[in-house]
BABA-835958 format. One record per residue: x, y, z of N, C-alpha, C in turn; residue in one letter. Coordinates in steps of 0.05 Angstrom, whole numbers, padded with zeros to 5 digits, always signed. Layout:
N
XYZXYZXYZa/...
# end
This chain:
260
+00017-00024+00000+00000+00000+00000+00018+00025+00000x/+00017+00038-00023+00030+00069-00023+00019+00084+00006x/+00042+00102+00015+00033+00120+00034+00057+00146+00024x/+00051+00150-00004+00055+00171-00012+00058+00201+00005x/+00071+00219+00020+00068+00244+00030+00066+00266+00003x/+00050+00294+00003+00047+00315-00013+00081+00330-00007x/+00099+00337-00026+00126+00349-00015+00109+00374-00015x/+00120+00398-00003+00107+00418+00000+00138+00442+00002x/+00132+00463-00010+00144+00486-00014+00152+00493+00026x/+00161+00477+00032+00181+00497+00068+00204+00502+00062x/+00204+00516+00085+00236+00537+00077+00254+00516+00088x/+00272+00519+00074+00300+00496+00073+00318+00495+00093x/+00319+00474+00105+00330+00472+00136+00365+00464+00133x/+00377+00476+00151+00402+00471+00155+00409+00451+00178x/+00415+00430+00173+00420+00403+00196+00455+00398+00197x/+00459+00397+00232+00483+00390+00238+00477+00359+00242x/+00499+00347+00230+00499+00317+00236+00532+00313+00257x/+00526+00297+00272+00545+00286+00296+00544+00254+00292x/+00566+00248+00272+00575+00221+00275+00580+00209+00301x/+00573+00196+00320+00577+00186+00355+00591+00163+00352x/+00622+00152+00358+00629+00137+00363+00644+00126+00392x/+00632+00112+00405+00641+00105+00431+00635+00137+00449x/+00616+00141+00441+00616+00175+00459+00621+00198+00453x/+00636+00196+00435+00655+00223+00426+00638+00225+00390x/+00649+00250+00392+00640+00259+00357+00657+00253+00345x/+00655+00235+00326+00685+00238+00300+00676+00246+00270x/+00695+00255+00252+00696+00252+00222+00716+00248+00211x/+00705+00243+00191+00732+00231+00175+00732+00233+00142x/+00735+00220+00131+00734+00230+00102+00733+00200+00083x/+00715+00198+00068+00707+00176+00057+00691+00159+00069x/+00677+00164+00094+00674+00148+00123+00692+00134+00136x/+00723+00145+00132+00749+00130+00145+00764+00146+00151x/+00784+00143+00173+00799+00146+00177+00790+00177+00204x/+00767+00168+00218+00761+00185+00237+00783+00189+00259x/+00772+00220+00270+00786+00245+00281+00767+00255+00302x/+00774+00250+00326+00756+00255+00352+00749+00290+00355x/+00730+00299+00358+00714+00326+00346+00711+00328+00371x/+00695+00322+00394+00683+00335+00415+00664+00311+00427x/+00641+00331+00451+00631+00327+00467+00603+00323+00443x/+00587+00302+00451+00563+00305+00430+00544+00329+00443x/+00535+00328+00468+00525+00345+00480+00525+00374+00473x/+00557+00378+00482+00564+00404+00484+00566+00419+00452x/+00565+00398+00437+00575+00414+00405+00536+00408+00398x/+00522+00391+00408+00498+00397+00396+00482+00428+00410x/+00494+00430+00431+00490+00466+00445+00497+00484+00431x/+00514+00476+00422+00540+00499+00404+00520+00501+00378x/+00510+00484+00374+00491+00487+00340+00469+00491+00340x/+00451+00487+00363+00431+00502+00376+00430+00529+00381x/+00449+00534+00395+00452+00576+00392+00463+00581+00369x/+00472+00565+00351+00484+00577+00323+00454+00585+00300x/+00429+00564+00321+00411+00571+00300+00404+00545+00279x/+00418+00527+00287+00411+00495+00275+00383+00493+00274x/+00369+00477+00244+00350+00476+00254+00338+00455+00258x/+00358+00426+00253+00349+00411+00263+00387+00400+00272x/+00376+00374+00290+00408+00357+00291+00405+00326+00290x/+00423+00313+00278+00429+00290+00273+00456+00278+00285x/+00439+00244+00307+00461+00237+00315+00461+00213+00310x/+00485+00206+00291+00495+00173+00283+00508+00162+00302x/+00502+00134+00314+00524+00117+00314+00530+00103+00306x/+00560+00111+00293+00572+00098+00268+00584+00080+00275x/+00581+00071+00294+00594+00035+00313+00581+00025+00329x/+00553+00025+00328+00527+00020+00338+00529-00014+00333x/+00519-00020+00359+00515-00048+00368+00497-00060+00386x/+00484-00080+00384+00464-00082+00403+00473-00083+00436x/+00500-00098+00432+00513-00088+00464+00518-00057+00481x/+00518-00036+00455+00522-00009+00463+00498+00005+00459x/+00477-00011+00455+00444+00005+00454+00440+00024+00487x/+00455+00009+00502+00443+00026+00526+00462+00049+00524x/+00490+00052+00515+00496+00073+00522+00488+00095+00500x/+00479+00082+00476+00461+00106+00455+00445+00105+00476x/+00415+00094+00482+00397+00105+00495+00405+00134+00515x/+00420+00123+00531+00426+00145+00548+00437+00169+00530x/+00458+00174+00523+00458+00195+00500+00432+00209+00494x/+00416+00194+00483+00384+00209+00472+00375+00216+00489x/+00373+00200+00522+00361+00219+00537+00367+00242+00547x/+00395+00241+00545+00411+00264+00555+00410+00297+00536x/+00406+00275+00517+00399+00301+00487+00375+00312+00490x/+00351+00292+00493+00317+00299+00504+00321+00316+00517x/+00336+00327+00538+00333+00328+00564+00346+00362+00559x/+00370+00361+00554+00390+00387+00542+00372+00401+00512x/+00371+00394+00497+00369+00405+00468+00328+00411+00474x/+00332+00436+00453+00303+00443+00456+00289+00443+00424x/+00319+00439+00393+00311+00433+00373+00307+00410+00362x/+00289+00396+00347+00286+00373+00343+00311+00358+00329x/+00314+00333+00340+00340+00317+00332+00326+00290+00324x/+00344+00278+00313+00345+00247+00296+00355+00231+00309x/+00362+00204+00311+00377+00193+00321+00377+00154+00300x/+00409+00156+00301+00413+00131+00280+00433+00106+00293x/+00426+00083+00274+00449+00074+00290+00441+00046+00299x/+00449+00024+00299+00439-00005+00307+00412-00008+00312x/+00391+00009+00298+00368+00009+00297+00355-00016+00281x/+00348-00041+00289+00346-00069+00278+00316-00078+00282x/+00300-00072+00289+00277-00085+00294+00258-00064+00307x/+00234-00053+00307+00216-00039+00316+00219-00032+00342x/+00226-00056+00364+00235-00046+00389+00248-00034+00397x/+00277-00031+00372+00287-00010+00379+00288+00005+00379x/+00269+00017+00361+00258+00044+00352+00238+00050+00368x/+00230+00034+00379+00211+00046+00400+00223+00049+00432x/+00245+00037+00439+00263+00044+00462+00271+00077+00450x/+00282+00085+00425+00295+00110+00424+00265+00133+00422x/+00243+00120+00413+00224+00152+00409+00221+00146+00447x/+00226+00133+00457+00213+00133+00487+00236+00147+00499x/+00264+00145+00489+00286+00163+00499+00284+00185+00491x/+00260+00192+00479+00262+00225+00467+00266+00235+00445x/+00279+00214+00428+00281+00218+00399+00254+00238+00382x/+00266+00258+00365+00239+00261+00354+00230+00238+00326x/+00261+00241+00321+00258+00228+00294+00275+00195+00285x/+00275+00183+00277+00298+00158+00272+00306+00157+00242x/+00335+00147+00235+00343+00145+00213+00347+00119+00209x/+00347+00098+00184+00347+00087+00174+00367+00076+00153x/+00381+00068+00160+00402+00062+00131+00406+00030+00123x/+00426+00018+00137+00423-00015+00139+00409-00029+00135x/+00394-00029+00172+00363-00039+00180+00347-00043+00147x/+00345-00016+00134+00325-00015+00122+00330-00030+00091x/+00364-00030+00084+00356-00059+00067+00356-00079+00073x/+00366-00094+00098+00363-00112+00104+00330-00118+00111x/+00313-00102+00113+00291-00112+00125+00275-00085+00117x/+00268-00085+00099+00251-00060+00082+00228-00055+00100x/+00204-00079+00110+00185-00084+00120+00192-00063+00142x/+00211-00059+00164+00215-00048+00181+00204-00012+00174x/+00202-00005+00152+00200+00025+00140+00176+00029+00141x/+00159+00008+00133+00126+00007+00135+00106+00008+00169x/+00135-00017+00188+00122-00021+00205+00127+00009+00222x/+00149+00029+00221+00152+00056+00236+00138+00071+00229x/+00133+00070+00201+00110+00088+00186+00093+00087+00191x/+00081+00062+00186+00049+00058+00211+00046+00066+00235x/+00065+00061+00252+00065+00066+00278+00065+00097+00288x/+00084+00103+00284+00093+00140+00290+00079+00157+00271x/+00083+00145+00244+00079+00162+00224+00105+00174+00209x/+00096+00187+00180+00122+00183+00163+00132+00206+00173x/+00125+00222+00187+00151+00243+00192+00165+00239+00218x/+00163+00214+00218+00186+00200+00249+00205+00195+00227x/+00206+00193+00204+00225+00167+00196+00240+00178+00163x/+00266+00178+00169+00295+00186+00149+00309+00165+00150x/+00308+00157+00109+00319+00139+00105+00348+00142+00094x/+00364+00136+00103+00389+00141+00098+00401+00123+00074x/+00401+00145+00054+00414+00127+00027+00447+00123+00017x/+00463+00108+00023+00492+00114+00024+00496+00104-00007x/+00504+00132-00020+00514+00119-00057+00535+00122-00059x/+00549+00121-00078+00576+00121-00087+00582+00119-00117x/+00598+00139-00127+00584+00144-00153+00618+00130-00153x/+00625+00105-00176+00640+00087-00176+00654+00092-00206x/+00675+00091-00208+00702+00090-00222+00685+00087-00258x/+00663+00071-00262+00650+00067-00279+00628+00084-00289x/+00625+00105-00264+00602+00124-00275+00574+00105-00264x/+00576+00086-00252+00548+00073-00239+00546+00085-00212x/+00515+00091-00210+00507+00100-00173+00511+00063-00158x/+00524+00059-00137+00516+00036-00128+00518+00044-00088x/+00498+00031-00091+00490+00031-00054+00509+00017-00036x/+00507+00027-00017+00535+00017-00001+00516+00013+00028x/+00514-00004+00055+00505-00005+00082+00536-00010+00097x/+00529-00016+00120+00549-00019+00146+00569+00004+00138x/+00556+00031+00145+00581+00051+00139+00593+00053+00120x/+00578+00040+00101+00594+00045+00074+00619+00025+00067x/+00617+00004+00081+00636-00011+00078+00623-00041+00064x/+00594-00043+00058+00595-00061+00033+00569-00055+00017x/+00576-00065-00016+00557-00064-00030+00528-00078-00025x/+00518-00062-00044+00497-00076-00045+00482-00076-00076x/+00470-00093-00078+00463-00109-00106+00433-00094-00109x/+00429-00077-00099+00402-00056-00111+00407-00025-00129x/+00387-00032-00144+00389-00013-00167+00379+00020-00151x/+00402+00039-00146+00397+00066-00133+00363+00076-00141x/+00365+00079-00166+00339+00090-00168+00314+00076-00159x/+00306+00054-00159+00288+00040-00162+00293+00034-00125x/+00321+00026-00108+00306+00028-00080+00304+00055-00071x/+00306+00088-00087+00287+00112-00071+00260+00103-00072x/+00253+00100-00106+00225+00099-00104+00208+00079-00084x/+00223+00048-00074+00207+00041-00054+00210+00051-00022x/+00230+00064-00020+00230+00067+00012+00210+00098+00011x/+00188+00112-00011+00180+00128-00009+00156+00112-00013x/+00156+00095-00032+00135+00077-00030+00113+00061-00004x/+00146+00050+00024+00141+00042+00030+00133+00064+00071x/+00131+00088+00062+00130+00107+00079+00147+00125+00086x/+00176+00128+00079+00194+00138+00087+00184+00174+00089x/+00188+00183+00112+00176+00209+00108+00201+00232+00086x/+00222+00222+00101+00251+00239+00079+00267+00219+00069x/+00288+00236+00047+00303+00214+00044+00333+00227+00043x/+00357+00219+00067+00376+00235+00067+00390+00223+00046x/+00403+00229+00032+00428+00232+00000+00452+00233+00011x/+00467+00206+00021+00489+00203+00033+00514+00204+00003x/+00519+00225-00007+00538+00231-00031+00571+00211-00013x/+00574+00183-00015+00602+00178-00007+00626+00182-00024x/+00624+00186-00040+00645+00205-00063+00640+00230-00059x/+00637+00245-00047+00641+00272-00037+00636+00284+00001x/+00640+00258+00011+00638+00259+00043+00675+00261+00040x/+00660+00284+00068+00696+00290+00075+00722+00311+00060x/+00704+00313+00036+00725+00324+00010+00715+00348+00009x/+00701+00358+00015+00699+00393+00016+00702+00406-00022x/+00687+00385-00040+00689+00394-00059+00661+00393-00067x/+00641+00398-00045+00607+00408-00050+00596+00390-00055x/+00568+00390-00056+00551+00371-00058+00551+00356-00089x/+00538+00336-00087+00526+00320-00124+00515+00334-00125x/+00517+00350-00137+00494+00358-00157+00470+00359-00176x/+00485+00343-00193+00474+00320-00208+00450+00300-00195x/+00468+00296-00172+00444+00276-00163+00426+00284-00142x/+00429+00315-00140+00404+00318-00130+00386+00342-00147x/+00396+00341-00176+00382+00356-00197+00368+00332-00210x/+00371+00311-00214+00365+00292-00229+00343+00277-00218x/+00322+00290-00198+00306+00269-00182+00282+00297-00179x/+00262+00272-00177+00233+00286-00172+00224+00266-00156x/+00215+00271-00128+00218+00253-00111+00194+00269-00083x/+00175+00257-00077+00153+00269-00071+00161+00272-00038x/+00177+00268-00038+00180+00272-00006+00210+00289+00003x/+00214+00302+00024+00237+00323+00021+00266+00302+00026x/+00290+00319-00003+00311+00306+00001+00330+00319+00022x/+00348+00309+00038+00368+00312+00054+00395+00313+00040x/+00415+00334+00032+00432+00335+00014+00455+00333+00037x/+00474+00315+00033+00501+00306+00055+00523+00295+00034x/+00548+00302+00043+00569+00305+00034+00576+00323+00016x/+00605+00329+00026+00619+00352+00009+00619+00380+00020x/+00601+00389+00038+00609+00414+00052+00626+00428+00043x/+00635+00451+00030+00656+00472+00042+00662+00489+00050x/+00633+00511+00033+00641+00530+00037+00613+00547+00035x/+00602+00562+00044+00563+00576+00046+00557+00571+00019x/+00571+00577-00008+00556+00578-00029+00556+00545-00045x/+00567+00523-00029+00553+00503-00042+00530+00491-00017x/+00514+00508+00006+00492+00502+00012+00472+00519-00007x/+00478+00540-00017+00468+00550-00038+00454+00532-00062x/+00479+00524-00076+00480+00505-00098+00462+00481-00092x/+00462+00462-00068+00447+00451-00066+00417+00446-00062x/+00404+00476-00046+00383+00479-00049+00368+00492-00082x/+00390+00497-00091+00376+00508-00116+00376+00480-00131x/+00391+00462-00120+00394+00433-00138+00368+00423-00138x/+00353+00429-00110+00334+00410-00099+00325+00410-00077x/+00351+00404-00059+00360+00403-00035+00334+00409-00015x/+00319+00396+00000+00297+00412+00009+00321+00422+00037x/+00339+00401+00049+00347+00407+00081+00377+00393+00058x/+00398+00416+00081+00426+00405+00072+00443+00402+00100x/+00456+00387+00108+00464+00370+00128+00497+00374+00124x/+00509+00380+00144+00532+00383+00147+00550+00377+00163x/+00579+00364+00173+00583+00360+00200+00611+00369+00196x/+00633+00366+00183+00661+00377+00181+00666+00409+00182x/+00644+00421+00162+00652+00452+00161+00637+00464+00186x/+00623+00448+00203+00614+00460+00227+00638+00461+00257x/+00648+00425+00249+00658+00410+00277+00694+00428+00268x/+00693+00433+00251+00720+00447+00250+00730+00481+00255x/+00692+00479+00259+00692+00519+00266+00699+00538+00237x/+00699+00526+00216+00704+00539+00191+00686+00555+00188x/+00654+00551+00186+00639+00568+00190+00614+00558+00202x/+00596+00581+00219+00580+00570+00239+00550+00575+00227x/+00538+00561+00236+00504+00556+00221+00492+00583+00218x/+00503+00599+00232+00488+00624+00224+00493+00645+00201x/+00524+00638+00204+00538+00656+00176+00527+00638+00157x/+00526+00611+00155+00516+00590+00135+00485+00605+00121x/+00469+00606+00146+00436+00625+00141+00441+00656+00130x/+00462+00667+00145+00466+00688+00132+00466+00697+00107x/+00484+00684+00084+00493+00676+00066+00474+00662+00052x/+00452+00649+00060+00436+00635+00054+00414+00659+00047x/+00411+00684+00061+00384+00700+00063+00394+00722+00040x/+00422+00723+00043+00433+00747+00029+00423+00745-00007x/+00423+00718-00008+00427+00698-00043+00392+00693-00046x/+00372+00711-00033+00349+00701-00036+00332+00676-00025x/+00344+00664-00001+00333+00638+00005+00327+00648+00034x/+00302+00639+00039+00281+00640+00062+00292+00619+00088x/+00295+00626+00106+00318+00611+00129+00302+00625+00153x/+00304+00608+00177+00289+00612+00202+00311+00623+00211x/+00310+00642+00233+00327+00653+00238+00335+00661+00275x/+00310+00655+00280+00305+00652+00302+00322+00626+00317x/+00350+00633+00340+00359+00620+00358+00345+00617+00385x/+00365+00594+00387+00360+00586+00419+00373+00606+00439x/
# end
């Protein structure tokens, strides 16, 4: 059963993402070769008064043994943060997604889980509803000029055709769908472009990887981009979410502006 959402003309959100490994924030470049950033807490404060308007937190070494110490994290985030946040990460079966909206989560992401077990996209969507739920698409535009999908952090393929699994995880309720560009994570040489000009896609896209510099958040909302997601040009202090909006209002684009 389609559960199609109407995309709708809102003003285009700027999202800090916080890769969480063992506690700490890292990045890295290609999804390798991570570099300990900070406090998740304290840098999701820091992007909160910068005017963030939403936040995203991965754990990118998420295991069912370390579910309690994500839980705690989210409550700690519930508890501190007053803008709505995501939360990703060894999310395997409905229960666990229902342990994290009960830790406060507003929203959950999806990447793995969701090819391994598609059904799981339908059963959150039913439940919460589709704007609990961001499906995390990891591509990789490959030596051959083919899009191919990548899970576990990007560390193996997968044998589905890019275009054809957007259209079912929108099919199958997905309220967004974040555009994990892994040929341009880390490299500060801007977003795909391409691949987020090349889609008509009824539900809002999430534009990630490539950050560098205000005018390719620009580029990407004019690509498409409904929300563009960032975590290096933030966690390195290069430039902060508000000069990002700044820059953003100056070029004609409609940005909330209102901080914490």
């Amino acid at each position: 059963m389609s559960k199609l959402i109407q995309k709708t003309s809102l003003v285009p959100r700027i999202i800090a993402c916080l890769d969480v490994a063992n506690g700490r924030v890292v990045k890295g470049t290609n999804f390798k070769q991570l570099k300990d950033m900070g406090d998740p807490i304290e840098m999701g404060l820091q992007y909160q008064h910068q005017g963030a308007d939403e936040l995203v937190f991965l754990d990118i070494k998420a295991s069912v043994d370390k579910q309690d110490s994500a839980l705690l994290l989210v409550n700690k985030v519930a508890k501190t943060l007053s803008i709505p946040f995501t939360v990703g990460g060894g999310l395997k079966i409905l229960e666990d997604v229902d342990k994290f909206f009960n830790a406060g989560a507003d929203k959950v992401t999806l990447n793995t889980a969701a090819v391994l077990n598609p059904n799981l996209i339908d059963q959150i969507a039913n439940k919460y509803g589709s704007q609990s739920l961001i499906v995390a698409v990891d591509v990789n535009l490959e030596a051959s000029g083919e899009l191919v999908l990548y899970t576990h952090g990007g560390s193996k393929r997968v044998e589905k055709n890019y275009a054809s699994w957007m259209n079912e995880v929108i099919q199958r309720g997905a309220g967004e769908i974040m555009i994990n560009a892994m040929h341009k994570d880390g490299t500060g040489s801007g977003f795909d472009l391409d691949l987020l000009s090349n889609q008509d896609y009824s539900v809002p896209i999430i534009a990630s990887g490539g950050a560098n510099q205000p005018v390719d958040f620009l580029d990407a909302i004019n690509a498409g981009a409904d929300a563009v997601l960032a975590a290096g040009i933030f966690h390195r202090k290069e430039y902060t979410v508000e000069q990002i909006k700044d820059y953003l209002i100056k070029n004609k684009i409609k940005m909330r502006t209102q901080s914490c």
